[in-house]
N, C-alpha and C positions, 0 to 999 in steps of 0.2 A: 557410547559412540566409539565404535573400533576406528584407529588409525590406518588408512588401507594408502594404496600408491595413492588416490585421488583427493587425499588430504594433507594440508600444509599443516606444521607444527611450528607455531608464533609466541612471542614471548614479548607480551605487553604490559605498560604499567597502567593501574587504575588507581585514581584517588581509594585511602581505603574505607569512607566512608560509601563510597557508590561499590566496593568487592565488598563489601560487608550487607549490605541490602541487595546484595546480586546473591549473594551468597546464599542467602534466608529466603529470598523469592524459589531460586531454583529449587531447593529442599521442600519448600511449600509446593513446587509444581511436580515433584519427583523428578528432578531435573539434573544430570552432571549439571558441573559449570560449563564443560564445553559442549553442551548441548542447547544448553543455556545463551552463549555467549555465538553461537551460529544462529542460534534460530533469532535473537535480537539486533544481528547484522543482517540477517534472509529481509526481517520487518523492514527495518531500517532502507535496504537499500530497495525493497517494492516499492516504499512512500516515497523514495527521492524519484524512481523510474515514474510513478505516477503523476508527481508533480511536475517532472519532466514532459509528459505528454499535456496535461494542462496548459503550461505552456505553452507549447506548440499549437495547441486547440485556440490559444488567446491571441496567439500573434495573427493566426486565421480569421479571424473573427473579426480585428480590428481591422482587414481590407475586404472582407467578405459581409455581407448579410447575413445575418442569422433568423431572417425571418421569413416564415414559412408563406408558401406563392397561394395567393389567393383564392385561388382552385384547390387547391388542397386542404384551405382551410375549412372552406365549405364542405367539401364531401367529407370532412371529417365530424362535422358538426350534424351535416344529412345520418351517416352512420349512426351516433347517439342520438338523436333526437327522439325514438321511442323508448329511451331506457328508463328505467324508475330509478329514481337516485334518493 
């Protein structure tokens, strides 16, 4: 991972059992540490954005129906009703 204008250079502490298993994973994956160490904050902050949207999905839902209108149930069941299952 080259250091170009669009990256920040950070100077963190890690317990050194969790640098020492970070250390050995990235090696196992041919991985710098700092390629290592973005790509499980990239992870990290997609599962917090999605969890964030869940959220939002919950708070909707709890003033909203989530149940599909009665007509549409049916022509969705008309749709499969010759299928072989």
């Amino acid at each position: 991972m080259s250091m170009g204008k669009d990256n920040m250079k950070t100077e963190i502490s890690v317990p050194n059992p969790i640098y020492e298993a970070t250390e050995r994973l990235a090696q196992e994956l041919g991985m710098s540490l700092s390629e290592f160490y973005v790509a499980a904050l990239a992870a990290y902050l997609a599962a917090y954005q999605n969890g964030d949207v869940t959220k939002r999905l919950d708070e909707v839902y709890t003033k909203e129906k989530s149940q599909l209108e009665p007509e549409l149930v049916a022509i969705q069941i008309a749709s499969i009703s010759n299928e072989k299952w």
